[in-house]
N, CA, C and O atoms as a MOPAC input file, in Angstrom:
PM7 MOZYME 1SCF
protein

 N    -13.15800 1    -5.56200 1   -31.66200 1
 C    -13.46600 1    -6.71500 1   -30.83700 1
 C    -14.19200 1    -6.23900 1   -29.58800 1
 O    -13.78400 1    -5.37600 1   -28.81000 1
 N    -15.72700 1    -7.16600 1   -29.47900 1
 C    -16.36000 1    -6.47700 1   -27.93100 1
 C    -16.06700 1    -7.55300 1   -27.23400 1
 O    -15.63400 1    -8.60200 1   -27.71000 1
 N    -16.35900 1    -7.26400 1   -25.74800 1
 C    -16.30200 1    -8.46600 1   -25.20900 1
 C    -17.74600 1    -8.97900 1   -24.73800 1
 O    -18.46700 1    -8.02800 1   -24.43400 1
 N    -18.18600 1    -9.88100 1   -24.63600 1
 C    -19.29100 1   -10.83300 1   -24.52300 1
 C    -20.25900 1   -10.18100 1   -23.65000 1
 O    -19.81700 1    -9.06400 1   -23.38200 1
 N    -21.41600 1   -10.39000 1   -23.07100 1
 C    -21.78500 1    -9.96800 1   -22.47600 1
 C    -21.91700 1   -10.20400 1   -21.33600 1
 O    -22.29700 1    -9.31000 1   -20.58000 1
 N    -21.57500 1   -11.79200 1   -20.75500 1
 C    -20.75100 1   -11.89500 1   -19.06700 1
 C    -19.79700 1   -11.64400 1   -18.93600 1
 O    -19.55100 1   -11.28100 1   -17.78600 1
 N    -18.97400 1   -11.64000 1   -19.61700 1
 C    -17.64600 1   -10.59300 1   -19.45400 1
 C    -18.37600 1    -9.16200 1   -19.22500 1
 O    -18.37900 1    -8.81600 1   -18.04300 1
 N    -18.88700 1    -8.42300 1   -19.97600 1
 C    -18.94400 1    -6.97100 1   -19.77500 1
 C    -19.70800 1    -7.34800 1   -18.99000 1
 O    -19.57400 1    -8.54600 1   -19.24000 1
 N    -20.62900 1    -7.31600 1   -18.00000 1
 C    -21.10900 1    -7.18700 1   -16.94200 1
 C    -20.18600 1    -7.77100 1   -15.48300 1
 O    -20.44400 1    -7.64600 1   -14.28600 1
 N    -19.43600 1    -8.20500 1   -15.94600 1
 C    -17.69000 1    -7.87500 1   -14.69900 1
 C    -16.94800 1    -7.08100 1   -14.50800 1
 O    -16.36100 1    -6.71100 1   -13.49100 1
 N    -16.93500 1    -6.42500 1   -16.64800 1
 C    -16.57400 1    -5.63300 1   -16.16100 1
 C    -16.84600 1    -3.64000 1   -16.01000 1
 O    -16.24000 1    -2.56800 1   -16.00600 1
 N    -17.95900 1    -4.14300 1   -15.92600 1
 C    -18.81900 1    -2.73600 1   -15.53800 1
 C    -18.51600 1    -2.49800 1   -13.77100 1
 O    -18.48300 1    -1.42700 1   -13.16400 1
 N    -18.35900 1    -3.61100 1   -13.34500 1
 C    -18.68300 1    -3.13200 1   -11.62000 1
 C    -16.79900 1    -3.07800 1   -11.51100 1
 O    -16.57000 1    -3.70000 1   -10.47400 1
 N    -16.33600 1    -2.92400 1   -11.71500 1
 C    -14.90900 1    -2.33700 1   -11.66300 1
 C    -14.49900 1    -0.46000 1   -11.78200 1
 O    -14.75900 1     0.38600 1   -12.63800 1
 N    -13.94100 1    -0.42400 1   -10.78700 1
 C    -13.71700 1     1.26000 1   -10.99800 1
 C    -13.05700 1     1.57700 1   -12.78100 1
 O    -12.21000 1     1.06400 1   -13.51200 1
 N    -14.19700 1     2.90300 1   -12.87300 1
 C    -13.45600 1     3.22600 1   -14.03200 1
 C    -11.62800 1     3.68000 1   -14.26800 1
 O    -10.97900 1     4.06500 1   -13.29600 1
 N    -11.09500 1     3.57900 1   -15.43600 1
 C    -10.41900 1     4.01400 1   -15.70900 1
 C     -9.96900 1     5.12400 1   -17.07500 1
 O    -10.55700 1     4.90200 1   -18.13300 1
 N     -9.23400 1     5.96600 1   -17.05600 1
 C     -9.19700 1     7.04900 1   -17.69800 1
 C     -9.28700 1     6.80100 1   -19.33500 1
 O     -9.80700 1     7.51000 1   -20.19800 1
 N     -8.62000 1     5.59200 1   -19.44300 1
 C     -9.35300 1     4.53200 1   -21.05600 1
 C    -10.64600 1     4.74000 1   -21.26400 1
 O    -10.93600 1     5.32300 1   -22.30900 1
 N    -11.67200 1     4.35500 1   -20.40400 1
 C    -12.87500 1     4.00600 1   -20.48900 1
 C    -13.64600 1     5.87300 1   -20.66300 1
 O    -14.81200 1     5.89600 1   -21.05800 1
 N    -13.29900 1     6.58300 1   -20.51100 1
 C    -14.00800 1     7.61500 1   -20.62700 1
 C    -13.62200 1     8.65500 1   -21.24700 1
 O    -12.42800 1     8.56100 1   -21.53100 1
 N    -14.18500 1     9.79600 1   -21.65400 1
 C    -13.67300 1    11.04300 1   -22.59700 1
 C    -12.41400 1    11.58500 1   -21.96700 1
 O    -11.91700 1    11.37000 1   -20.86200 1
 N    -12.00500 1    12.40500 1   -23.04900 1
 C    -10.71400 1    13.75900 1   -22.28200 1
 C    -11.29300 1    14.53000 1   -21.13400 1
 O    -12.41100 1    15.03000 1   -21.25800 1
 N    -10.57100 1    14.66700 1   -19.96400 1
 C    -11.15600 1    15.14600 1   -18.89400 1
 C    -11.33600 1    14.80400 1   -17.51400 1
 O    -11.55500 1    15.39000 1   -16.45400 1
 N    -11.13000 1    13.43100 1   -17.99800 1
 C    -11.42800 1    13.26100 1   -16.78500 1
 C     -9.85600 1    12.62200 1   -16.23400 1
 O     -8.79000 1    12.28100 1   -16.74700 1
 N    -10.46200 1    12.70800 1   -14.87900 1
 C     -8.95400 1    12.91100 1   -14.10000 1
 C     -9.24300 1    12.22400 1   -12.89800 1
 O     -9.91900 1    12.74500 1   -12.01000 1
 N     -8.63400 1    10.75700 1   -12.79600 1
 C     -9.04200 1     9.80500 1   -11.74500 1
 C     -8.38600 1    10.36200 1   -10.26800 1
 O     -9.27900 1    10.21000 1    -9.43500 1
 N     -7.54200 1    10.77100 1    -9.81500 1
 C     -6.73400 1    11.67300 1    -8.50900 1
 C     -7.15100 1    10.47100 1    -7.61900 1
 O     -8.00200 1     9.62800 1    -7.90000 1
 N     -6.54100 1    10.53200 1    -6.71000 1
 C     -6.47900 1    10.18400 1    -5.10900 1
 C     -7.69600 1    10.42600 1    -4.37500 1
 O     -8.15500 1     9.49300 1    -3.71600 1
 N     -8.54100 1    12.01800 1    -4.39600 1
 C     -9.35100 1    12.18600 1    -3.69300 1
 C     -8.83200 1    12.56900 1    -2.00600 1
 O     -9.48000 1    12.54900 1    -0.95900 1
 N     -7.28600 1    12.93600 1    -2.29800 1
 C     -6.69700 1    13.54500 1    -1.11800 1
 C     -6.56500 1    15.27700 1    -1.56000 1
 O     -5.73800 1    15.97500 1    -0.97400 1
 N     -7.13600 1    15.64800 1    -2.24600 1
 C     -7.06600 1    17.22100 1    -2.44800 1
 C     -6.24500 1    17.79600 1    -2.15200 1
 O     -5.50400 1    17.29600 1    -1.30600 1
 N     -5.88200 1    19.34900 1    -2.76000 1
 C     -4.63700 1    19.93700 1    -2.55400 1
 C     -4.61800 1    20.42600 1    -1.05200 1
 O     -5.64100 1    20.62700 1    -0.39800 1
 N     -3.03800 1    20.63100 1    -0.47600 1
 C     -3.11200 1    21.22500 1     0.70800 1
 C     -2.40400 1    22.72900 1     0.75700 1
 O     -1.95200 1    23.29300 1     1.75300 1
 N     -2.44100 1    23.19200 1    -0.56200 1
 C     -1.69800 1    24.31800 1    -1.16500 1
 C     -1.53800 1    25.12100 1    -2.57200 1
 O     -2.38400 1    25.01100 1    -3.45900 1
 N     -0.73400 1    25.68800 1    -2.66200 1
 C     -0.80800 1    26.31400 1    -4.30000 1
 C      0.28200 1    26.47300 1    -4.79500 1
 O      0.84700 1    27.43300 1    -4.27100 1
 N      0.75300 1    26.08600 1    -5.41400 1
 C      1.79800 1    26.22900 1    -6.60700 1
 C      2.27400 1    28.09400 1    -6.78700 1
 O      1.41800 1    28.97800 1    -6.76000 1
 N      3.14200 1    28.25300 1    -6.88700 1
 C      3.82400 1    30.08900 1    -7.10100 1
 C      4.13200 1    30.13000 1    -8.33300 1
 O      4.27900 1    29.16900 1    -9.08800 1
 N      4.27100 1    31.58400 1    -8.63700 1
 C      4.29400 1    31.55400 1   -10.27400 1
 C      5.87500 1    31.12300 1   -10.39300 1
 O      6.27900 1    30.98300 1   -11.54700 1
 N      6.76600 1    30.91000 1    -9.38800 1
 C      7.97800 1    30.79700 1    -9.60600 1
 C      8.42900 1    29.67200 1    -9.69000 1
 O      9.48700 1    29.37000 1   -10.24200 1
 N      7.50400 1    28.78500 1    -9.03300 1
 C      7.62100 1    27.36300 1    -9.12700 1
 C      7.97400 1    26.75600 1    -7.86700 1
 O      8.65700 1    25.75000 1    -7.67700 1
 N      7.33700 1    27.60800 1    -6.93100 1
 C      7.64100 1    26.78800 1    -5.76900 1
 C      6.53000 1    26.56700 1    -5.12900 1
 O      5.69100 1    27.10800 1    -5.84900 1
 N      5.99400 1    26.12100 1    -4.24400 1
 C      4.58300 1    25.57400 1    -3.18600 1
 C      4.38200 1    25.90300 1    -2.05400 1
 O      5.00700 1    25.49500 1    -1.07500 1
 N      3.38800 1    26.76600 1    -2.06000 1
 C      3.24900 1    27.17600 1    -0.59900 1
 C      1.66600 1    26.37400 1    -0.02400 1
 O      0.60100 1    26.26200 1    -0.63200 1
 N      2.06400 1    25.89700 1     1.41300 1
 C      1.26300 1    25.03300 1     2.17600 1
 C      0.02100 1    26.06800 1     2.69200 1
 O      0.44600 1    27.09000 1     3.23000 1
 N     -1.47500 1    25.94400 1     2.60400 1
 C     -2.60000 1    26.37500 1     3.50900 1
 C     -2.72300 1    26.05000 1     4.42400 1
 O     -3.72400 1    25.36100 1     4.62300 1
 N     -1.91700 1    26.29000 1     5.42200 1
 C     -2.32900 1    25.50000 1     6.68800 1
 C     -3.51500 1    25.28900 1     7.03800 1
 O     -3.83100 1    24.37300 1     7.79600 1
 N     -4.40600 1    26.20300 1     6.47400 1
 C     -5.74000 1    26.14700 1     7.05600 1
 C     -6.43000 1    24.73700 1     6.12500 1
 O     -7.45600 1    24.35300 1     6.68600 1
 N     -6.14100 1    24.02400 1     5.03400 1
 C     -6.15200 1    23.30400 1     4.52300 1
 C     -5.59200 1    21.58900 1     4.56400 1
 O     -5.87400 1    20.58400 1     3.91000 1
 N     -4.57500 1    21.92500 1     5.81000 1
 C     -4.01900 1    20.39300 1     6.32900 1
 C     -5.03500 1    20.17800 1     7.26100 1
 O     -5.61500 1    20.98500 1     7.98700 1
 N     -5.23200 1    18.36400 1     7.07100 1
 C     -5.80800 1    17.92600 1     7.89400 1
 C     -5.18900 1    17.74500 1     9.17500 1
 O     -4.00100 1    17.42200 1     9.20200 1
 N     -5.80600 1    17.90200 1    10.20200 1
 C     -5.18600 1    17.47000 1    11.53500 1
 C     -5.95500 1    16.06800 1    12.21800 1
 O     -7.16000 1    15.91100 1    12.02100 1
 N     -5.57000 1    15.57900 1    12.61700 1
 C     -6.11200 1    14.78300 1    13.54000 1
 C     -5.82100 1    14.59300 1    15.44200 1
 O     -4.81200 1    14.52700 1    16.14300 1
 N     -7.20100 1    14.56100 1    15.68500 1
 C     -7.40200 1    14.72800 1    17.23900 1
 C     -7.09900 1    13.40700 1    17.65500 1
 O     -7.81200 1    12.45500 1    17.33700 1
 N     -6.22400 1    13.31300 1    18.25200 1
 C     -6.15900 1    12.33900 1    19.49000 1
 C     -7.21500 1    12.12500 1    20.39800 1
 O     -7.57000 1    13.17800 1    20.92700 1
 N     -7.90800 1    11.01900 1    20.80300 1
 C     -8.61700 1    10.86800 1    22.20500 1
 C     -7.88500 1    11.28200 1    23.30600 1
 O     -6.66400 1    11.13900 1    23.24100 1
 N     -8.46700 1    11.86000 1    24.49700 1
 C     -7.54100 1    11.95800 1    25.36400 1
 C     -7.59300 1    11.06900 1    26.23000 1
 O     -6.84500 1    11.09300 1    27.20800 1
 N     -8.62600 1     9.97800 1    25.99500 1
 C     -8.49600 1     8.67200 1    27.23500 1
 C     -8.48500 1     7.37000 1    25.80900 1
 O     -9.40600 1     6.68600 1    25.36300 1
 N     -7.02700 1     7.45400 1    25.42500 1
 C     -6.65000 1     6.86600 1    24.69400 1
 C     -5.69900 1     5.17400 1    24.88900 1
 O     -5.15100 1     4.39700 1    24.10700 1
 N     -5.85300 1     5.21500 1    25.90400 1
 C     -5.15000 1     4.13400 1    27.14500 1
 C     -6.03100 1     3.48800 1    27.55000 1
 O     -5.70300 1     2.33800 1    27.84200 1
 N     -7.21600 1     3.78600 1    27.72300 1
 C     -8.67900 1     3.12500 1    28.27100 1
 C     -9.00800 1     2.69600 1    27.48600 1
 O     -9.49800 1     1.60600 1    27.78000 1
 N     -9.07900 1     3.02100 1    25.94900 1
 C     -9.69800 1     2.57600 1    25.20900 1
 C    -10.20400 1     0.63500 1    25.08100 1
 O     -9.42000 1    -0.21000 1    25.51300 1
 N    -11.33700 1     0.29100 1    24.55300 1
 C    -11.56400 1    -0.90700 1    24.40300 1
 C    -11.16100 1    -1.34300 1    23.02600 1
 O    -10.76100 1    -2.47200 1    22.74000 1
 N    -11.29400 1    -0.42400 1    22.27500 1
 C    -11.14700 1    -0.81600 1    21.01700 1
 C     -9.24800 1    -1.25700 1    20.67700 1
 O     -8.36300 1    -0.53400 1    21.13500 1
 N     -8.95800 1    -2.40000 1    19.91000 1
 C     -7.91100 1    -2.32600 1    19.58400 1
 C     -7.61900 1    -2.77900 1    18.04400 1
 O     -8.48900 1    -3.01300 1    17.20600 1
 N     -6.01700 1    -2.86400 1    17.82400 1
 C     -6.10500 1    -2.92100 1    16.66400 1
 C     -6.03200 1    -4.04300 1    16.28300 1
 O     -6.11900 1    -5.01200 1    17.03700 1
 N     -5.80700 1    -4.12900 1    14.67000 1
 C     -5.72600 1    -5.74300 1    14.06500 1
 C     -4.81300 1    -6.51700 1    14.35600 1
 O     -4.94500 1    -7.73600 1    14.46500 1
 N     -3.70000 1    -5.83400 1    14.52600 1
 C     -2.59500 1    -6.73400 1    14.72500 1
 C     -1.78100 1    -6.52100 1    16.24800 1
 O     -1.53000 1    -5.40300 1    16.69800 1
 N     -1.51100 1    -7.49000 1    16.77000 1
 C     -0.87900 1    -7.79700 1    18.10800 1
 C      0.06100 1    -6.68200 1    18.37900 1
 O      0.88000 1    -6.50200 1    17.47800 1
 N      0.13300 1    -5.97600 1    19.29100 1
 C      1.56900 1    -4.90300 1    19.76800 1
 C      2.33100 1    -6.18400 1    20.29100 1
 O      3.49900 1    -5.86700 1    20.06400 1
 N      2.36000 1    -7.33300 1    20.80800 1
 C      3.06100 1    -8.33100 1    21.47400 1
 C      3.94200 1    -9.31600 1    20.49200 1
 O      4.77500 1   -10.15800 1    20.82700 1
 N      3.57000 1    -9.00900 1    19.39000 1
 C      4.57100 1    -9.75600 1    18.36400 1
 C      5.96600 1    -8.97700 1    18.30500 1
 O      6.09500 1    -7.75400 1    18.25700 1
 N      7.07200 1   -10.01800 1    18.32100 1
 C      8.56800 1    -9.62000 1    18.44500 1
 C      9.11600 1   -10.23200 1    17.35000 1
 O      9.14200 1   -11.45300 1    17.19800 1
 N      9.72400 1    -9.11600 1    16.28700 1
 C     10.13700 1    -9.68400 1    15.29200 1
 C     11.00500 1   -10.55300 1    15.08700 1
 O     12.09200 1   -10.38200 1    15.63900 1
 N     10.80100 1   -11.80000 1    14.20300 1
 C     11.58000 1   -12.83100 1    14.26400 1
 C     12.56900 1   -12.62400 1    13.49000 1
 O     12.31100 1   -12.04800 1    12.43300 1
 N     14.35700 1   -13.12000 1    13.83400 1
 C     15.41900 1   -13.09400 1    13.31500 1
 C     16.02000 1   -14.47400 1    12.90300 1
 O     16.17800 1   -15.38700 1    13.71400 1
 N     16.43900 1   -14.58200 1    11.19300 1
 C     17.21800 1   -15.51300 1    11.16700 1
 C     18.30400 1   -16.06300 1    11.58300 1
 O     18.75000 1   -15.44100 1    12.54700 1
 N     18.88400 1   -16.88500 1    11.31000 1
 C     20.06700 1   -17.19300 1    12.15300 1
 C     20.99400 1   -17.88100 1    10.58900 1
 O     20.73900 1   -18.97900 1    10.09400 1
 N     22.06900 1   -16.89600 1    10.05800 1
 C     22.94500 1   -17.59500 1     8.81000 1
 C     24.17400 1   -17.72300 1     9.03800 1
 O     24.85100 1   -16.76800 1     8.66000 1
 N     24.84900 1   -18.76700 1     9.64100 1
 C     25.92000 1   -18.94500 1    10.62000 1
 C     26.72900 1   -19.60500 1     9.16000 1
 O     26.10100 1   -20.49700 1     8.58900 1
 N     27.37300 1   -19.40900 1     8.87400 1
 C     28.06700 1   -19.39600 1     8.06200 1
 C     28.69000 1   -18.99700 1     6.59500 1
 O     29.70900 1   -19.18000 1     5.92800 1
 N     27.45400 1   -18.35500 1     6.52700 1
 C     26.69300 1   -17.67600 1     5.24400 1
 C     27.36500 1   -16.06900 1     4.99800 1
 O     26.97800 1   -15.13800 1     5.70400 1
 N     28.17000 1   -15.91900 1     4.16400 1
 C     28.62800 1   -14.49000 1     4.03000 1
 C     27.94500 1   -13.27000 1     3.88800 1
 O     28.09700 1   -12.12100 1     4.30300 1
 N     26.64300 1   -14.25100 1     2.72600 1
 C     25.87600 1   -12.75600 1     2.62800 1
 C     24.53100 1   -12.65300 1     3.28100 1
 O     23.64200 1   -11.81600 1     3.12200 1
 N     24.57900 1   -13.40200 1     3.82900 1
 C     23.22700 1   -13.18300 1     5.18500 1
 C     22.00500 1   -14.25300 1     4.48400 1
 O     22.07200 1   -15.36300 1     3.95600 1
 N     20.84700 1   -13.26700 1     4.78900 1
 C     19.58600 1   -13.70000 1     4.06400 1
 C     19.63700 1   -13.62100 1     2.63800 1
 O     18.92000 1   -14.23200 1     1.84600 1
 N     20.82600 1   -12.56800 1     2.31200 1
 C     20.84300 1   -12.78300 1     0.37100 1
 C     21.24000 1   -14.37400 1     0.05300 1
 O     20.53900 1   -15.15000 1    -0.59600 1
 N     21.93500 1   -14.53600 1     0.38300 1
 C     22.75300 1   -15.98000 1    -0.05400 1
 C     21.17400 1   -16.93300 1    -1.12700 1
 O     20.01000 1   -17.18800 1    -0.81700 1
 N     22.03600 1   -17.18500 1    -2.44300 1
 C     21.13400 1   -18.21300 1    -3.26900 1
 C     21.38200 1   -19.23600 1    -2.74100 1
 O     20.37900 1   -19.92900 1    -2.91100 1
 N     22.33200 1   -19.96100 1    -2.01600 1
 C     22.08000 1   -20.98700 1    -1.60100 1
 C     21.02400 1   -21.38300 1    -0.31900 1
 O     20.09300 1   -22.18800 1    -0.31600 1
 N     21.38200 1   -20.76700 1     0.43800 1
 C     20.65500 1   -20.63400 1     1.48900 1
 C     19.24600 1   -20.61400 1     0.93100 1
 O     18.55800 1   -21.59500 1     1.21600 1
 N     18.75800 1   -19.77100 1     0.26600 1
 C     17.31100 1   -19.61100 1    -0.44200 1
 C     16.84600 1   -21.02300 1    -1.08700 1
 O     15.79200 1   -21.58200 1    -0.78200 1
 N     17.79100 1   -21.52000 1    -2.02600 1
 C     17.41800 1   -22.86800 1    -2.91500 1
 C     17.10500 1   -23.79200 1    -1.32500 1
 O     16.10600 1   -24.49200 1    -1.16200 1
 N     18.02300 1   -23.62100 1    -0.44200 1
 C     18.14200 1   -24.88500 1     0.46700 1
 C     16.37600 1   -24.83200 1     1.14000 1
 O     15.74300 1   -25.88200 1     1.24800 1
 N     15.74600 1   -23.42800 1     1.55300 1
 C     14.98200 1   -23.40500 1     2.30900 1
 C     13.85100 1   -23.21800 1     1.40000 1
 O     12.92800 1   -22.63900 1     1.97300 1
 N     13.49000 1   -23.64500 1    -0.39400 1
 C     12.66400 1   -23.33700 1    -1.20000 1
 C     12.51800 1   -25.40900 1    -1.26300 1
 O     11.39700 1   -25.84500 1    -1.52400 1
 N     13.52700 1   -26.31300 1    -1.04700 1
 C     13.73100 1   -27.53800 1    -1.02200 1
 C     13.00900 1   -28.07200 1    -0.00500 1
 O     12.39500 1   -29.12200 1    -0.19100 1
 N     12.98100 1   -27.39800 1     1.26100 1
 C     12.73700 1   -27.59000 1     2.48200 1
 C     10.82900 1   -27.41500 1     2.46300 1
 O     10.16000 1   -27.94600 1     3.35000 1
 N     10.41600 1   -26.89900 1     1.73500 1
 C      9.02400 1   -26.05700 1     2.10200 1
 C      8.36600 1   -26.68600 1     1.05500 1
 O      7.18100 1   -26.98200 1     1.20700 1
 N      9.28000 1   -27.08900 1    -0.59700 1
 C      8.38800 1   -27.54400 1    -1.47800 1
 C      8.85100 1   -28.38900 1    -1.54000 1
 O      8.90500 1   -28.24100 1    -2.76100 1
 N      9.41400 1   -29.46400 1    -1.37000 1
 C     10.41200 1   -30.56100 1    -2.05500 1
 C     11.01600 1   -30.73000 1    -3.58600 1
 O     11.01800 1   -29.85700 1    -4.45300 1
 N     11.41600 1   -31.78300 1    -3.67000 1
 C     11.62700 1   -31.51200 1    -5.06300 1
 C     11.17500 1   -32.19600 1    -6.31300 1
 O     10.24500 1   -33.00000 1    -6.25000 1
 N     11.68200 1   -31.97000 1    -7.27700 1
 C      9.88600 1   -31.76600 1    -8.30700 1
 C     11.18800 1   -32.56500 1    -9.33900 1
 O     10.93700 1   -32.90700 1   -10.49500 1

């Protein structure tokens, strides 16, 4: 069975996978080793091989920020009577009633 030919042209622009191609190939991470394996079976680290990363040192000035707010304070439920907290199925059915109604 092939698949059609607007189908296969969807799915050509999709990363390959190890199906799609001969013995050999080997999809990895693309985070490379940071070491070598011993004949004994243990791993020794290259340090010269870890990445490091530099800090700015006028990192406080910066303009740039990130995606998400440092000013958000995580919100806490409140299950005042509820033994098992946020597990509780009831509690869940009650607040799945609340958001979708009922059907």
């Amino acid at each position: 069975m092939k698949p059609t030919a607007s189908l296969y042209s969807r799915l050509r622009r999709l990363p390959l996978t190890t199906k799609q191609v001969s013995n050999g190939f080997y999809k990895g991470t693309g985070t490379g080793a940071m070491g070598r394996h011993t004949k004994h079976g243990g791993y020794v680290i290259e340090w010269r091989r870890v990445r490091t990363y530099v800090v700015p040192e006028q990192l406080k000035d910066c303009k740039l920020t990130p995606f998400v707010t440092q000013k958000l304070r995580p919100t806490k439920g409140r299950f005042e009577g509820e033994s098992k907290g946020a597990l509780s199925g009831h509690r869940y059915l009650a607040r799945w009633k609340e958001e979708n109604g009922t059907d």
